[in-house]
Backbone bond lengths (Angstrom), bond angles and torsions (degrees), N, CA, C in turn:
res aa  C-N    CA-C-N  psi(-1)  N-CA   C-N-CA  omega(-1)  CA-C   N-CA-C  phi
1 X - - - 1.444 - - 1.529 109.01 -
2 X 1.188 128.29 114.39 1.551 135.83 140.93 1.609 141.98 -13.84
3 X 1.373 88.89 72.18 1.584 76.50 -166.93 1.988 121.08 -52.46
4 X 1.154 95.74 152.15 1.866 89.73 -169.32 1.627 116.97 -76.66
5 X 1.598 107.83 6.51 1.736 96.30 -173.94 1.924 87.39 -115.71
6 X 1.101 110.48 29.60 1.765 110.09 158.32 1.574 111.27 -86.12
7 X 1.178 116.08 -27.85 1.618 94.36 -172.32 1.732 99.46 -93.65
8 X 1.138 139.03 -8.07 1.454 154.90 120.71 1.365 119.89 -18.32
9 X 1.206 110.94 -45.33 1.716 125.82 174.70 1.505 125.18 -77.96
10 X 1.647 85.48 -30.01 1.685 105.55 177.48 1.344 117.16 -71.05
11 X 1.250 109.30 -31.91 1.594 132.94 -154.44 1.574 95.84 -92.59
12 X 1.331 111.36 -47.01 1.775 105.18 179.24 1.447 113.87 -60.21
13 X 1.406 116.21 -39.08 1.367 120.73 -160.00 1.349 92.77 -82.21
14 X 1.130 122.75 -73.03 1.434 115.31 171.84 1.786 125.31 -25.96
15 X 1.093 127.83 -35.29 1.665 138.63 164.45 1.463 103.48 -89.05
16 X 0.834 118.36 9.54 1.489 117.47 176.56 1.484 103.01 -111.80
17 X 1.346 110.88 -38.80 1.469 118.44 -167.78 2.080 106.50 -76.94
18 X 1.665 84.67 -31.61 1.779 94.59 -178.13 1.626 99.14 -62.33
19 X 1.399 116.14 -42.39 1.690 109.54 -145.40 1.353 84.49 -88.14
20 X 1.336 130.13 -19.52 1.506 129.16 169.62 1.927 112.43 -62.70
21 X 0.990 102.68 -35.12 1.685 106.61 -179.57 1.194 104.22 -95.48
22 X 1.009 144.42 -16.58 1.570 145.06 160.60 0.948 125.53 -48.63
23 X 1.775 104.41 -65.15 1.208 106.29 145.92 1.331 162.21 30.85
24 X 1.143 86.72 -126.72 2.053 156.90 125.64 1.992 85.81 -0.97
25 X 1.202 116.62 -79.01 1.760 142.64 179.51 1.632 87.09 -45.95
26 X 1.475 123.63 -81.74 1.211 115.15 -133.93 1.870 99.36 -77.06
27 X 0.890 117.33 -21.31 2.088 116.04 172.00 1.184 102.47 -84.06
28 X 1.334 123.98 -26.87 1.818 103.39 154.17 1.664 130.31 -72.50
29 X 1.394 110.24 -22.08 1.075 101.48 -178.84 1.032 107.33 -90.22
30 X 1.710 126.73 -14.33 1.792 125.92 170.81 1.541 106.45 -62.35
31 X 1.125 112.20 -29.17 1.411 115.79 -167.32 1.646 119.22 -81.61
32 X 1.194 102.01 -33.65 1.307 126.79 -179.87 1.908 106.99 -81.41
33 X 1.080 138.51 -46.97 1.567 142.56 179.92 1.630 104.72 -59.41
34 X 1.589 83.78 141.66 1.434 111.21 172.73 1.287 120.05 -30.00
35 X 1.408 125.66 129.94 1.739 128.84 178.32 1.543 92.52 -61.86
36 X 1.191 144.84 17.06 1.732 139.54 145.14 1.440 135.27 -121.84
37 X 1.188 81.81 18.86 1.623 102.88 166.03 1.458 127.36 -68.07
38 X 0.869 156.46 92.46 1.356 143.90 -153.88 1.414 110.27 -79.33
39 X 1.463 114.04 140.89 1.595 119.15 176.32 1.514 113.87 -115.59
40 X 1.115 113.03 118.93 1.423 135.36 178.89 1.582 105.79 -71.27
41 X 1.337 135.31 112.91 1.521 144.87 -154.91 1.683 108.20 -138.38
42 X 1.072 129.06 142.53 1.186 123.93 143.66 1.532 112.48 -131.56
43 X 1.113 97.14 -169.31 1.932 111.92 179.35 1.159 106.19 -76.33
44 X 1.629 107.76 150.01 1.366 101.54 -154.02 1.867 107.10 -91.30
45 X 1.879 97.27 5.08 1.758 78.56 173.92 1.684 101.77 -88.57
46 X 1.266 122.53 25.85 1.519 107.20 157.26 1.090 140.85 -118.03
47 X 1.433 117.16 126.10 1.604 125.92 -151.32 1.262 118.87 -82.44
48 X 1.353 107.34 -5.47 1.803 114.10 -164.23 1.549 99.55 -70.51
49 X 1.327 110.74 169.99 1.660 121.33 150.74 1.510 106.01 -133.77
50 X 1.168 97.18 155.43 1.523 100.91 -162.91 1.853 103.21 -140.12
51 X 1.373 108.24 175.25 1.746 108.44 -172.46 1.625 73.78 -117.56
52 X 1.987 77.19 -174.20 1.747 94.69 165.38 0.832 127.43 -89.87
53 X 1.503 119.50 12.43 1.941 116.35 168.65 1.312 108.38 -81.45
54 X 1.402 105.03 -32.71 2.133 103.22 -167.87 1.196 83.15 -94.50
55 X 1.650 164.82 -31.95 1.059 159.10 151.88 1.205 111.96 -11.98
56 X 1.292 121.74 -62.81 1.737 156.06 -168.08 1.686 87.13 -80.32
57 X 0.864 120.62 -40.40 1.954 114.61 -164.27 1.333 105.02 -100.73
58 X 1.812 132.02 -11.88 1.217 128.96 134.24 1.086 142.90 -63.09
59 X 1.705 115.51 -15.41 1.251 111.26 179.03 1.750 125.63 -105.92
60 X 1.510 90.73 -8.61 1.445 129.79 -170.99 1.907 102.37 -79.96
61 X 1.426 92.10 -23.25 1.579 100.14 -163.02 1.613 124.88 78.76
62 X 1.735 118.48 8.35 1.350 114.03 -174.23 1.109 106.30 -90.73
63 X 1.655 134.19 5.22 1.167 134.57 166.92 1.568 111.20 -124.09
64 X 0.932 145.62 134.70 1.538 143.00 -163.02 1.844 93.97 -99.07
65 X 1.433 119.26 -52.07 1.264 120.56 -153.85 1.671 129.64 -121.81
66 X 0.954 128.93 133.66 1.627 119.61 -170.50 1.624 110.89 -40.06
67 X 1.390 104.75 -171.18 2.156 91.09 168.54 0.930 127.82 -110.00
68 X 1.327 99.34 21.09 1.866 107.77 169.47 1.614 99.52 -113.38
69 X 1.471 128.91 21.36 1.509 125.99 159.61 1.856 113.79 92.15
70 X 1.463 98.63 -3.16 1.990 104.09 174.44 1.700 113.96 -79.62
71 X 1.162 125.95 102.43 1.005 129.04 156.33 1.541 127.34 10.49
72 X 1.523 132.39 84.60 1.340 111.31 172.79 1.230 131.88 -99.30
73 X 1.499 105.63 155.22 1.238 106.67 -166.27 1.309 100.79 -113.24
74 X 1.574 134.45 105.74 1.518 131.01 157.53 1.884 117.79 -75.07
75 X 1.539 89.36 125.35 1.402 105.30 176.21 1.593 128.44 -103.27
76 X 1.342 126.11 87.27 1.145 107.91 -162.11 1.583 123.20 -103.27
77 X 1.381 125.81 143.66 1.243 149.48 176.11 1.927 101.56 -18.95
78 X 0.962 115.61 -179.96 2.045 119.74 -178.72 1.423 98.39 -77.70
79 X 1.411 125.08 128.74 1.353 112.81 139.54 1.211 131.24 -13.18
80 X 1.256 124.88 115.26 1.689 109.81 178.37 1.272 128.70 104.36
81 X 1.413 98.06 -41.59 1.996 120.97 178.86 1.717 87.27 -42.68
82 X 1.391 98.07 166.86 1.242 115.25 159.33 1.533 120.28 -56.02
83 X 1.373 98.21 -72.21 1.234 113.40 -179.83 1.549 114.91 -44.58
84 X 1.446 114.52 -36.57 1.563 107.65 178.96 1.555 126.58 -62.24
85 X 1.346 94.15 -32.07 1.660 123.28 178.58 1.417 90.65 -70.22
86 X 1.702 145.70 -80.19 1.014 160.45 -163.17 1.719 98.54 -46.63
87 X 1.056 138.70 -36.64 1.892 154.89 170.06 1.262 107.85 -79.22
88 X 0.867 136.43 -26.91 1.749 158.49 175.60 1.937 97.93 -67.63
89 X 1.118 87.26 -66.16 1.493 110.66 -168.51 1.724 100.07 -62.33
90 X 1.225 121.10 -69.36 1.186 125.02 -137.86 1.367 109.93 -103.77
91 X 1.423 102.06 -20.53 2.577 106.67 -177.57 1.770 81.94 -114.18
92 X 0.663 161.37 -50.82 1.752 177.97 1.55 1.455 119.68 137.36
93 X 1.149 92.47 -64.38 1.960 117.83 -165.54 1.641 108.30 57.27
94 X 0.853 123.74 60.62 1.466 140.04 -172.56 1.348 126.71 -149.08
95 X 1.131 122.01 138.70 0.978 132.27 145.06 1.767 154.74 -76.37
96 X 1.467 122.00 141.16 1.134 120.93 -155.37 1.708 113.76 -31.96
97 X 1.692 94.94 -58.54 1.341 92.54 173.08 1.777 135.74 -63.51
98 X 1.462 106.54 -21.28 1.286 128.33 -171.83 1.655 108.85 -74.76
99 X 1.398 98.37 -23.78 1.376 110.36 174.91 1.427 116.05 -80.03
100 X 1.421 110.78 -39.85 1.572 132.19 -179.28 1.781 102.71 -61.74
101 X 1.359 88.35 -52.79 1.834 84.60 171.12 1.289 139.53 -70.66
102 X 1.500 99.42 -17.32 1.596 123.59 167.89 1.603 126.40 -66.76
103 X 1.729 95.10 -29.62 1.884 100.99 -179.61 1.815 105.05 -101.81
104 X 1.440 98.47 -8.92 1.720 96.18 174.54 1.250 104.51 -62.92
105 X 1.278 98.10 -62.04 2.023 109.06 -164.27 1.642 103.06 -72.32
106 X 1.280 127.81 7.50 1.136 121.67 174.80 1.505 115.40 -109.69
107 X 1.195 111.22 -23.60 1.526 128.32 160.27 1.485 112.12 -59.81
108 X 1.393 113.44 -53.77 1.299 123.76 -175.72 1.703 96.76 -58.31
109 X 1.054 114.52 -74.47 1.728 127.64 -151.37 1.867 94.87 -64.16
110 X 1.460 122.11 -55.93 1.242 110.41 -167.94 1.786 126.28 -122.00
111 X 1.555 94.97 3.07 1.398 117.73 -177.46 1.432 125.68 67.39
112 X 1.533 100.87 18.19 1.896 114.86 179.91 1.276 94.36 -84.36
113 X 0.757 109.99 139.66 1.800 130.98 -179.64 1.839 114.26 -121.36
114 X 1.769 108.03 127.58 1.264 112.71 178.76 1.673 122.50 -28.86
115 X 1.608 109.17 143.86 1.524 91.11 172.37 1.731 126.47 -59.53
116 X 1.108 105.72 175.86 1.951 112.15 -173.45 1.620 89.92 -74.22
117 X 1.158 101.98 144.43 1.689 124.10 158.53 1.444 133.21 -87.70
118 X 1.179 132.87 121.00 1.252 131.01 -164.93 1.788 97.07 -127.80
119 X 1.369 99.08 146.16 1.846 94.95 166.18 2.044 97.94 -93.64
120 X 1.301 130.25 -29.25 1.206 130.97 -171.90 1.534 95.80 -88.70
121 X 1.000 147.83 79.16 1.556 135.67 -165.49 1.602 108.69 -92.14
122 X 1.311 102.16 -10.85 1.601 108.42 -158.41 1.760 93.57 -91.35
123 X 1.386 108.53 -28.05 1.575 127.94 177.60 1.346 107.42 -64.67
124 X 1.422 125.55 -70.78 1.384 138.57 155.51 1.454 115.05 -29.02
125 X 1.034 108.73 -41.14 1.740 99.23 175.65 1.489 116.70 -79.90
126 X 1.181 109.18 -32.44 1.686 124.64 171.56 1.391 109.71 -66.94
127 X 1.175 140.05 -16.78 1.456 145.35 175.32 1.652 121.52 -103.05
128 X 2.022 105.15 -27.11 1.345 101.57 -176.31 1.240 113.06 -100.32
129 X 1.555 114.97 133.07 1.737 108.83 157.57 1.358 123.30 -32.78
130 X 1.256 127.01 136.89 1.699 108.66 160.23 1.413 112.15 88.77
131 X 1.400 133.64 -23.30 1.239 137.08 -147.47 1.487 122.45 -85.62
132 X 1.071 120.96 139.98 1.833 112.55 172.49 0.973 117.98 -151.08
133 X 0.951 109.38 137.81 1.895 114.76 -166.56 1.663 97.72 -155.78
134 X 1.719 111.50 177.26 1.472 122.59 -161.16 1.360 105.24 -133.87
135 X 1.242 128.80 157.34 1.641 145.01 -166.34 1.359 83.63 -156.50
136 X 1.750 91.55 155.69 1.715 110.77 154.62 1.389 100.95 -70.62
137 X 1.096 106.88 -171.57 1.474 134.90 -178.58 1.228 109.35 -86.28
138 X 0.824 110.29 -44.31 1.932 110.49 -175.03 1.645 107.78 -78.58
139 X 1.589 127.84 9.55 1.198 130.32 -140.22 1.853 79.98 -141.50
140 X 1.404 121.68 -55.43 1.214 93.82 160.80 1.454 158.57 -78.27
141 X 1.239 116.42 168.30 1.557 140.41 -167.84 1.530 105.47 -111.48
142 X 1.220 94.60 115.65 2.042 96.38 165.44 1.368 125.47 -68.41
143 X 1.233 119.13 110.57 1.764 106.56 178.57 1.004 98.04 110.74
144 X 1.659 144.06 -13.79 0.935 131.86 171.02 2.043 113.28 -78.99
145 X 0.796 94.91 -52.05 1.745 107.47 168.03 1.625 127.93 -127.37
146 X 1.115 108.41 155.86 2.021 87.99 178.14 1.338 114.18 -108.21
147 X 1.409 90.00 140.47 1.563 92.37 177.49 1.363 139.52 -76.08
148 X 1.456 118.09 137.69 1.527 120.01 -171.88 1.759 115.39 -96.05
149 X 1.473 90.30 -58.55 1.963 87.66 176.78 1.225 94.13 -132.58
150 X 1.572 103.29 176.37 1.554 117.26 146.91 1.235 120.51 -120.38
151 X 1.797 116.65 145.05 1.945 93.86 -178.35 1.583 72.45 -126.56
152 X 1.262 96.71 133.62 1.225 125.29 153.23 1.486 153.68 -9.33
153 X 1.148 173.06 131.67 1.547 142.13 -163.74 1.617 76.08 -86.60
154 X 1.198 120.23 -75.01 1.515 114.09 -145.26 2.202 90.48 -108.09
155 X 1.034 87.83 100.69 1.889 110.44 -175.36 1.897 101.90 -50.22
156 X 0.928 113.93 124.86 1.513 119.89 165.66 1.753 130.22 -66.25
157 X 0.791 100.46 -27.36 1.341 126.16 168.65 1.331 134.29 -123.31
158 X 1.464 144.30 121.50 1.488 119.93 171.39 1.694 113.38 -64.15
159 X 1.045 132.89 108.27 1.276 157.97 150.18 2.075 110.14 -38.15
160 X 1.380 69.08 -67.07 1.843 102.11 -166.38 1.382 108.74 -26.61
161 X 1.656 107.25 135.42 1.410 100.94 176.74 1.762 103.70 -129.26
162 X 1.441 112.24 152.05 1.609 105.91 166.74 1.369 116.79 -62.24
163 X 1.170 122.74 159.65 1.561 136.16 146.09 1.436 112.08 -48.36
């Protein structure tokens, strides 16, 4: 006779085995992408995962907080850097200036002000609660922060949304 909490048993291991290859998938494919790929990171006391719309709505300031309610803090790369331009471009869909015009009129209208700039960003994220910010690929360190996405050098899809 069959006991009835086997197909129960089946079902864990099996979802256990998926979130194990998922995984398993996504640190190979960090490992594997272009040294200009950008990696989307935060601090490692935050548990959330996130897409590139709340990505885009964290850095934009239209979302203040992860989705479990912790305070985020977006850290972004130098004005100008490559990489800032390259984050601009690719989680954003914007441009340098488009961005510049985006934190004027947002200063003006609600007094939120762009995130802080760091040239060490990967440092800054390792020190701040809450924090998330992006590096190339060749720029990160494992264990130093965890990873959330990757966008691409050359994106497969347009994603990108306006402000």
């Amino acid at each position: 006779m069959a006991s009835p909490r086997k197909p129960y048993t089946g079902l864990i291991l099996a979802m256990a085995m998926s979130c194990s290859t998922v995984l398993s998938a996504r640190i190979a494919r960090a490992q594997e992408q272009d040294p200009l790929d950008i990696i989307v990171v935060c601090n490692k006391g935050v548990k959330d995962d996130i897409d590139r719309a709340t990505l885009s709505d964290l850095f934009l300031r239209k979302r203040l907080t992860w989705p479990s309610g912790m305070t985020a803090v977006p850290v972004n790369a130098l004005a100008g850097s490559e990489l800032r331009v390259e984050f601009q471009r690719r989680a954003l869909s914007l441009t340098h200036a488009e961005e510049a015009s985006y934190w004027k009129k947002k200063e003006l209208v609600s007094a939120v002000t762009a995130p802080p700039e760091f040239k060490a960003t990967l440092r800054a994220v390792f020190k701040l609660a809450g924090s998330v910010t992006y590096v190339f690929r060749s720029q990160y360190k494992e264990g130093v922060a965890r990873l959330l996405l990757i966008l691409p050098k050359e994106p497969k899809s347009s994603e990108g949304r306006r402000p």
